[in-house]
DOTI-51639 format. One record per residue (C-alpha): residue in three letters; x, y, z. Coordinates in steps of 0.02 Angstrom, whole numbers, m for minus. Layout:
N
ala X Y Z
...
END
This chain:
558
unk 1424 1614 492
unk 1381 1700 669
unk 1437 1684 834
unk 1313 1577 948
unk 1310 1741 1028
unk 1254 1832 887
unk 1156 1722 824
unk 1029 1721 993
unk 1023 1930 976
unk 964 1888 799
unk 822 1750 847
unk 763 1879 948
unk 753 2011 859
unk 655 1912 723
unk 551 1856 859
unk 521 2037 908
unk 472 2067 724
unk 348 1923 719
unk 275 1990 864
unk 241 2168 808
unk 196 2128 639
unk 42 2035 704
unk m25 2211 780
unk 14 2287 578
unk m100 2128 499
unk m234 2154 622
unk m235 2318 525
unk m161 2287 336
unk m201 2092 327
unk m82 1984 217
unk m143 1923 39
unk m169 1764 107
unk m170 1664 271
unk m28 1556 207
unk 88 1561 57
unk 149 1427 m22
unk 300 1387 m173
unk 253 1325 m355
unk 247 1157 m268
unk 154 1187 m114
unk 274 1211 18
unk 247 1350 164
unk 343 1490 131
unk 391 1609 266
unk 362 1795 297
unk 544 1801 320
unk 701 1738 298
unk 852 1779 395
unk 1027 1717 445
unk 919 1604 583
unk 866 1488 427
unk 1010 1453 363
unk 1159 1465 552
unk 1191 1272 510
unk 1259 1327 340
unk 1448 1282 312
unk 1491 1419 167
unk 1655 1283 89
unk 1563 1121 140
unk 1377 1158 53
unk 1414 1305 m56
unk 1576 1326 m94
unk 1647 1403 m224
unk 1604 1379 m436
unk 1700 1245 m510
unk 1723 1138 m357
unk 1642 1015 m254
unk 1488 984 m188
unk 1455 1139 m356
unk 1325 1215 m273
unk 1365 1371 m351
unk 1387 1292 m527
unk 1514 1162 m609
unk 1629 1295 m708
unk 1738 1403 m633
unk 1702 1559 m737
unk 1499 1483 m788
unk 1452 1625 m908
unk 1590 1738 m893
unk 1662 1619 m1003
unk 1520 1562 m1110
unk 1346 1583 m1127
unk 1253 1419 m1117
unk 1195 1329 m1263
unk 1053 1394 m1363
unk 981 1212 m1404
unk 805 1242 m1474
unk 712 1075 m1500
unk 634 1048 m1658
unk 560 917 m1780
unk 395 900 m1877
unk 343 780 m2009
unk 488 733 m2141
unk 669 739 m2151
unk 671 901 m2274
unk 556 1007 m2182
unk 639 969 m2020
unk 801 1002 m2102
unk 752 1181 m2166
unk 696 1215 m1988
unk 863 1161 m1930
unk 955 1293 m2051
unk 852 1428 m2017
unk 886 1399 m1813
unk 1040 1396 m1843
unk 1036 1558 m1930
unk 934 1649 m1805
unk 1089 1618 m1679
unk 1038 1451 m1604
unk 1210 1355 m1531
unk 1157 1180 m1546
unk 1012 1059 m1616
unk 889 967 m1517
unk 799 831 m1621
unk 598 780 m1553
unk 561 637 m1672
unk 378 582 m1704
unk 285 427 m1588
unk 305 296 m1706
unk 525 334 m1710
unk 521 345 m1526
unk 432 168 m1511
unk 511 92 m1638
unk 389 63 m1784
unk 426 115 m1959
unk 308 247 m2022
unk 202 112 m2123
unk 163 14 m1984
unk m41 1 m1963
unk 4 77 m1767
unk 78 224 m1844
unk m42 279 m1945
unk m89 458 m1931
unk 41 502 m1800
unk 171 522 m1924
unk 300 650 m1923
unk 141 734 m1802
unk 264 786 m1645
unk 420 762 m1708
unk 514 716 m1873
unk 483 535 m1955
unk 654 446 m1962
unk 640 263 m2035
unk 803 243 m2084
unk 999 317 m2128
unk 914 362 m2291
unk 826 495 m2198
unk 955 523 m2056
unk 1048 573 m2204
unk 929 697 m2270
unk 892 791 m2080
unk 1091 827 m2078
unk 1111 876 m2254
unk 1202 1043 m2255
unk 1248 1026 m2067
unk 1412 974 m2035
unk 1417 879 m1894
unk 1614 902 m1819
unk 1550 1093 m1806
unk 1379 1063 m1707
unk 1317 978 m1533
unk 1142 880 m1565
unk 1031 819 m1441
unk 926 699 m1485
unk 765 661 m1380
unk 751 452 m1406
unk 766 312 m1277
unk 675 153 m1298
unk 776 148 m1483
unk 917 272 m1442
unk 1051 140 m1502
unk 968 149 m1682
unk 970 312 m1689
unk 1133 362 m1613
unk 1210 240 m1729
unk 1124 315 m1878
unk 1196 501 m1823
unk 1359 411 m1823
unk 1343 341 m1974
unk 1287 492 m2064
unk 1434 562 m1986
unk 1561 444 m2063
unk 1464 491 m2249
unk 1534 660 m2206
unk 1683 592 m2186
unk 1686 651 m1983
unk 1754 522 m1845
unk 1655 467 m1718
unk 1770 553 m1596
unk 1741 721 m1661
unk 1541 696 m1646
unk 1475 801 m1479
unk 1281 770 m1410
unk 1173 710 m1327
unk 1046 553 m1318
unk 924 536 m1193
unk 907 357 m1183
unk 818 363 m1005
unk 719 214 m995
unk 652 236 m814
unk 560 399 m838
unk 472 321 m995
unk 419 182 m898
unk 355 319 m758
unk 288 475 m831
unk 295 473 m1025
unk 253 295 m1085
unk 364 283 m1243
unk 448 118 m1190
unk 466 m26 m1279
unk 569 m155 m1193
unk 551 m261 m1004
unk 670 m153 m888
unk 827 m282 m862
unk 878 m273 m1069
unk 823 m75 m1062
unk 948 m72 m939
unk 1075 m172 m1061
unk 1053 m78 m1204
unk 1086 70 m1098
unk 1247 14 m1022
unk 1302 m55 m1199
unk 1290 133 m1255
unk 1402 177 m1105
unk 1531 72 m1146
unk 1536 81 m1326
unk 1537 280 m1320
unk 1689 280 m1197
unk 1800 180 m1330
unk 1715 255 m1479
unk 1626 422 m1455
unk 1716 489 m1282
unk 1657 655 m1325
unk 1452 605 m1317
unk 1339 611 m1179
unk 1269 450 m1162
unk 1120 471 m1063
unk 1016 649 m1007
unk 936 582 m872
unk 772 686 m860
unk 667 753 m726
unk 581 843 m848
unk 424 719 m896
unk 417 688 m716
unk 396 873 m680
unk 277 878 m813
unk 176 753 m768
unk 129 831 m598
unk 284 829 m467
unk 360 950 m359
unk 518 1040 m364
unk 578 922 m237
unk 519 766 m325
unk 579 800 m479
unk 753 789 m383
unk 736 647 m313
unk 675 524 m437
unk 791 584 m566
unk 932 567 m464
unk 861 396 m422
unk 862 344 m565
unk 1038 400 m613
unk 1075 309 m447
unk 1011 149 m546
unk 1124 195 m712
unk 1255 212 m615
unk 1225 31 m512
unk 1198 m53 m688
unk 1339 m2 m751
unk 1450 m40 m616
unk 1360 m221 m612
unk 1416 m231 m818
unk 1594 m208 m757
unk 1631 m22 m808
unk 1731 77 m689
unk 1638 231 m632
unk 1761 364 m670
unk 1763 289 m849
unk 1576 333 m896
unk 1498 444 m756
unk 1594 631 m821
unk 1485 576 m989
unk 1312 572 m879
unk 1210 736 m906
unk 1025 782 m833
unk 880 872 m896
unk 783 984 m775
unk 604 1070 m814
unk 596 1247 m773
unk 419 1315 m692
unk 367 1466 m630
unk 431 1487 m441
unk 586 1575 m507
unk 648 1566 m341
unk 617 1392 m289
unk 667 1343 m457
unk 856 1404 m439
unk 867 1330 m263
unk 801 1165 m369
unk 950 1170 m457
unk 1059 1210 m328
unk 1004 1065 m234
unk 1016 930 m366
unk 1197 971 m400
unk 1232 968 m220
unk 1164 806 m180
unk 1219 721 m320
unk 1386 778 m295
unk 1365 700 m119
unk 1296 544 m201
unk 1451 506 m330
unk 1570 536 m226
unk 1502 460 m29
unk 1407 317 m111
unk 1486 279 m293
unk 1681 318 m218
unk 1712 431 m393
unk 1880 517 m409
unk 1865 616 m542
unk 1793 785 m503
unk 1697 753 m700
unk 1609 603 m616
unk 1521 737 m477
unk 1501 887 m576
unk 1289 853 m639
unk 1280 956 m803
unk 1110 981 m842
unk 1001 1028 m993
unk 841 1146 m956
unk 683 1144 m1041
unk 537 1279 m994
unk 381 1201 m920
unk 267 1140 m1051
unk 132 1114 m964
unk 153 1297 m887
unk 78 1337 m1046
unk m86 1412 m1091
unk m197 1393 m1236
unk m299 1553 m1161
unk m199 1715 m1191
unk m65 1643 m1286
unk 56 1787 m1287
unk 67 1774 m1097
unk 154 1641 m1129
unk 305 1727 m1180
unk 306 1803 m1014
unk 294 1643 m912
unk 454 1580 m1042
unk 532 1745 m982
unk 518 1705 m802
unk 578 1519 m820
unk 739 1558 m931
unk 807 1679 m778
unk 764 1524 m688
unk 865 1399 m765
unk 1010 1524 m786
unk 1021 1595 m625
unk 1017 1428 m588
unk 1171 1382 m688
unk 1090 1269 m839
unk 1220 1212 m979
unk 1090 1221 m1117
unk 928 1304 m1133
unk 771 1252 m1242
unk 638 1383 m1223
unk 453 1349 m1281
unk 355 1443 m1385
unk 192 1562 m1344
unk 88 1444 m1449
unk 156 1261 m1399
unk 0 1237 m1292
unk m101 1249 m1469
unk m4 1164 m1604
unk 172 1145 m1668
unk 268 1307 m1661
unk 270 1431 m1811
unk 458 1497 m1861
unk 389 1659 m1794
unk 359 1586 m1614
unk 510 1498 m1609
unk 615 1658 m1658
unk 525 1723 m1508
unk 563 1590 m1404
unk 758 1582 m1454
unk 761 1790 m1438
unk 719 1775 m1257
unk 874 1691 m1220
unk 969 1797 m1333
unk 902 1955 m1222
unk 923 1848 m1052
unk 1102 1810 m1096
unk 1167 1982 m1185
unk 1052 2106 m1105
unk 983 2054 m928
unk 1163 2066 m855
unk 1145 1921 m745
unk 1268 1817 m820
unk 1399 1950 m781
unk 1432 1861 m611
unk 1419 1690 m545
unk 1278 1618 m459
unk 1201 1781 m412
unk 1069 1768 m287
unk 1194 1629 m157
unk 1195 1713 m11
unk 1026 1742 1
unk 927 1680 137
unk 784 1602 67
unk 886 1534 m77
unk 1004 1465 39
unk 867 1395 149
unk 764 1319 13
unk 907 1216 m74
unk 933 1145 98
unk 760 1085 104
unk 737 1019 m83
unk 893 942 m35
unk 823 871 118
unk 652 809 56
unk 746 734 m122
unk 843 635 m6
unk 708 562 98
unk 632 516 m75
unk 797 432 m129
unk 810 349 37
unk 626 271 21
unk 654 205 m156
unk 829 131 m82
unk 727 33 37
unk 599 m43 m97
unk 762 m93 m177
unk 801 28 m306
unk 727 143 m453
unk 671 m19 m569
unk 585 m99 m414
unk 508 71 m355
unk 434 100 m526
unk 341 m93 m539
unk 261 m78 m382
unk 193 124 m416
unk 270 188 m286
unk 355 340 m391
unk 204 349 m530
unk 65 376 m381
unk 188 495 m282
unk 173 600 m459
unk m2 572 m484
unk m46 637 m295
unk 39 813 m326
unk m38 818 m465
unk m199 815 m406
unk m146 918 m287
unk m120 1046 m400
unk m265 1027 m509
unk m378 1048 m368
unk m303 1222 m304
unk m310 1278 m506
unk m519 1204 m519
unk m553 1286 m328
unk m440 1463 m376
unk m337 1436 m236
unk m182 1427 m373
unk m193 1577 m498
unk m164 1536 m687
unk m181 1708 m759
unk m287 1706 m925
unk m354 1518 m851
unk m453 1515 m712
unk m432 1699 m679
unk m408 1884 m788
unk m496 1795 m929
unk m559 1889 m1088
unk m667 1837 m1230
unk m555 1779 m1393
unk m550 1731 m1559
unk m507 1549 m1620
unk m324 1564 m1645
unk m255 1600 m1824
unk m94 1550 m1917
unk m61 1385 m1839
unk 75 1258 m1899
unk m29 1094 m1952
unk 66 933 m2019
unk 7 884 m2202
unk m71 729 m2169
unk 3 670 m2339
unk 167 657 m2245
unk 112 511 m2195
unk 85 415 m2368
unk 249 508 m2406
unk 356 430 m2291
unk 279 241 m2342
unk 326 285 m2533
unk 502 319 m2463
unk 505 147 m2391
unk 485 57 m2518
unk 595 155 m2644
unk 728 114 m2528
unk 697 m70 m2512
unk 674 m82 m2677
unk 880 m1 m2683
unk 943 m75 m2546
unk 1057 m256 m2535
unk 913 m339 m2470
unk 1054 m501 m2432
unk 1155 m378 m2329
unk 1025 m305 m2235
unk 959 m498 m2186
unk 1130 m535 m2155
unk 1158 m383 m2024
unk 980 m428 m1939
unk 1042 m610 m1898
unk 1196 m553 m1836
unk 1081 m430 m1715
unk 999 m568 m1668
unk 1124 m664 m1615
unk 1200 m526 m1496
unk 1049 m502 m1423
unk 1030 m663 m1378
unk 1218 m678 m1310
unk 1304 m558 m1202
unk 1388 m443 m1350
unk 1395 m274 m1353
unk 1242 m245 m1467
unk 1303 m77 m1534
unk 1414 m132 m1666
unk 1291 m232 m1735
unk 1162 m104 m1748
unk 1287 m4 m1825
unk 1304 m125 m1943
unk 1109 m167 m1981
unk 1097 54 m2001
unk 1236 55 m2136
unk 1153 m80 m2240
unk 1007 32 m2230
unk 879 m110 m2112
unk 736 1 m2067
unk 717 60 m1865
unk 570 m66 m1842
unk 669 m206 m1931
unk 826 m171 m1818
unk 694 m140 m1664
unk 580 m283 m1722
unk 736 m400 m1694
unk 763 m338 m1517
unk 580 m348 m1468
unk 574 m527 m1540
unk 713 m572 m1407
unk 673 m451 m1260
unk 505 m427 m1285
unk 402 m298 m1222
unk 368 m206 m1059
unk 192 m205 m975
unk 164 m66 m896
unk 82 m88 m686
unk m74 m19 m644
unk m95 94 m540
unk m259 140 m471
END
């Protein structure tokens, strides 16, 4: 970008403003002696073309649309389109959930992101002595089609994009949605979504797993295949940083072991015989979205460098589809503060320019009172409005990828970049994401930034405002969304009216079948498909597969 010339006169001149600036702090000192990112790496006083003179502006930035898509993977990004408004939702039954749903949908929200409760996401029915009183707590209860069925009622599902949050069962469930589908007389090649289906992260940093790691990795590859034949137009995996950012990593971790472990997708599927250009332009990612507004675009940034670098250097892709990382965005979570609730909404605020100046294709933003209980429809309006005045108001969708050219943006994708890599390099050597996860490696990697950080919060070297700092005396919060605990007995009573309807022969035969696939080398989709339209409940159709694959043990890690 500078002549070698040039760019000595420039060193030098920063050099020459190092040097007189120490005279000004022995005067005006600095806040503090050091400052550091939202992950705890050195930031400093300035940033100048010297930072970033290796830069090559076509080879690492480029331009929007186009490889390595630093700057984003659309040409026009939101000049075209906003992103999607995808606010996740789902509390106790079907009905209520579904009502939610409508009224999202009617405040303006583009698409529908589905959190189901514990017992769905590990695969037990909601009568099942484990699940009781954690049904339909966190998420919506879905035992079967029956209520599949009743979450979609109204919603026609050619016209909407669903994500659904799932992945130890995410077969079952995708092939319920498909099912319902067909009852609405819509083709499985008109449905458009999402499932997460990202076994690794489960088994590292959220714990809803169910099966060892080598049939996870079938079932997962199954889905790839079946959806390229069947449903080309859904996203068969969202592999997610997010729970790994949430559970205590940096910025520059989160990069790395999600890309990682799309590294190990990617290998599995290969290994299953499916050509990469085939499946790979149907990947997408999830990203968290903290507070560092700044490091958090360069986050972004980096991870659709590097795996652009990664698809088409190590995986040989063709296709530009297979290198382009689309990613969903979710605000932090555990940014969240039960103290001073309403600053909350500011902190949302903050981390929605985040994820759009970073170039996010869909946007779930939390709600002020998340850290407390379920969100009211008030919070969630809220929550949805922010986008609303990010995207039509703020103006910084009006041009793409606004702050590139900035030096410290600029500098600090090249070193998330950097350090993601040396993560991805490590896990390479201990022979991959599965082998990395059994032996700890990632989970205590997490687990020492997160101490990390909970030390500077306990010591108030870290500032949570309203936490540990700018506290005031409150009232016990008022108006909170609490789950009937009769949902529970509810959701049993619907079990057995619908085995008490159902062709109890068919659903027997179906299960069988199941079994038999699972113990071959089928594609197990079809049959589950099968077992869901006879109406077999998710922890019969799940009980099969843990009967064969058993379950996964999860390492110790002290």
């Amino acid at each position: 970008m500078y002549t070698k010339e040039k760019m000595t006169q420039l060193e030098e001149k920063v050099n020459e403003f190092e040097t007189k600036t120490k005279a000004t702090l022995s005067k005006h000192p600095e806040r503090h002696e050091t400052f550091f990112t939202g992950s705890g790496d050195e930031i400093n006083r300035l940033y100048s073309p010297v930072d970033i003179q290796d830069v090559d502006y076509m080879n690492d930035i480029g331009l929007p649309g186009q490889f390595p898509y630093t700057r984003g993977v659309q040409p026009t990004m939101y000049r075209g389109r906003l992103w999607t408004m995808r606010m996740y939702a789902g509390f106790a039954t079907a009905e209520e959930s579904n009502q939610r749903y409508k009224f999202l949908v009617e405040q303006g929200s583009s698409g529908l992101s589905v959190a189901f409760d514990l017992p769905t996401q590990i695969g037990y029915d909601s009568d099942h002595p484990l699940s009781e009183g954690e049904v339909g707590k966190v998420g919506v209860a879905i035992d079967s089609l029956a209520d599949m069925e009743v979450l979609f009622d109204g919603i026609p599902l050619d016209k909407v994009s669903t994500s659904m949050t799932i992945n130890a069962p995410a077969s079952v469930l995708l092939a319920m949605y498909i099912a319902v589908a067909e009852k609405q007389g819509v083709s499985s090649d008109k449905l458009r979504g999402t499932i997460q289906n990202d076994i690794l992260k489960e088994y590292i940093a959220r714990g809803t797993y169910i099966f060892p790691t080598e049939p996870s990795m079938r079932l997962i590859t199954n889905i790839f295949e079946y959806c390229s034949k069947d449903v080309p137009l859904w996203n068969t995996i969202s592999i997610s940083g997010y729970h790994i950012r949430e559970a205590g990593s940096t910025a520059a971790q989160e990069v790395g072991f999600t890309l990682a472990d799309g590294i190990a997708y990617v290998d599995a599927a290969i290994a299953a015989g499916l050509d990469v250009d085939t499946f790979a332009p149907r990947l997408s990612f999830f990203f968290n979205a903290h507070n560092d507004l700044l490091e958090e675009v360069a986050k972004y940034r980096a991870a659709r460098r590097l795996w652009a670098k990664i698809m088409k250097e190590r995986f040989g892709a063709k296709s530009s589809k297979s290198m382009a990382l689309k990613f969903h965005t979710q605000t932090g979570g555990s940014t969240l503060t039960a103290q001073q609730p309403e600053n909350n909404i500011v902190r949302v605020a903050i981390q929605t320019l985040a994820a759009v100046l970073g170039g996010t294709q869909s946007l779930h933003t939390n709600s002020k009172d998340e850290a407390l209980a379920l969100p009211t429809e008030d919070s969630v309006r809220v929550a949805l409005r922010t986008q609303q005045i990010v995207g039509y108001e703020s103006g910084v969708t009006n041009t793409i990828d606004p702050l590139a050219g900035s030096y410290y943006i600029e500098a600090k994708t090249n070193q998330i970049e950097e350090d993601a890599m040396a993560y991805i390099k490590k896990i390479d050597d201990l022979g991959g994401a599965p082998k990395a996860i059994d032996k700890g490696y990632i989970q205590q990697e997490i687990m020492d930034a997160a101490y990390n950080y909970q030390k500077e919060v306990e010591t108030g070297e870290r500032i949570v405002v309203g936490m540990n700092k700018f506290q005031i005396e409150e009232e016990a919060p008022k108006g909170l969304l609490r789950v009937d605990p009769a949902v529970g007995e509810r959701q049993k009573q619907k079990i057995v009216d619908l085995k008490a309807k159902r062709e109890q022969a068919k659903v027997d035969e179906t299960l069988v079948a199941l079994k038999a696939a699972c113990e071959g080398t089928e594609n197990v989709m079809p049959f589950i498909l099968d077992a869901v339209r006879a109406y077999a409940t998710l922890g019969e159709i799940c009980g099969v597969m843990r009967e064969v694959f058993g379950e996964y043990q999860q390492s110790v890690i002290l």
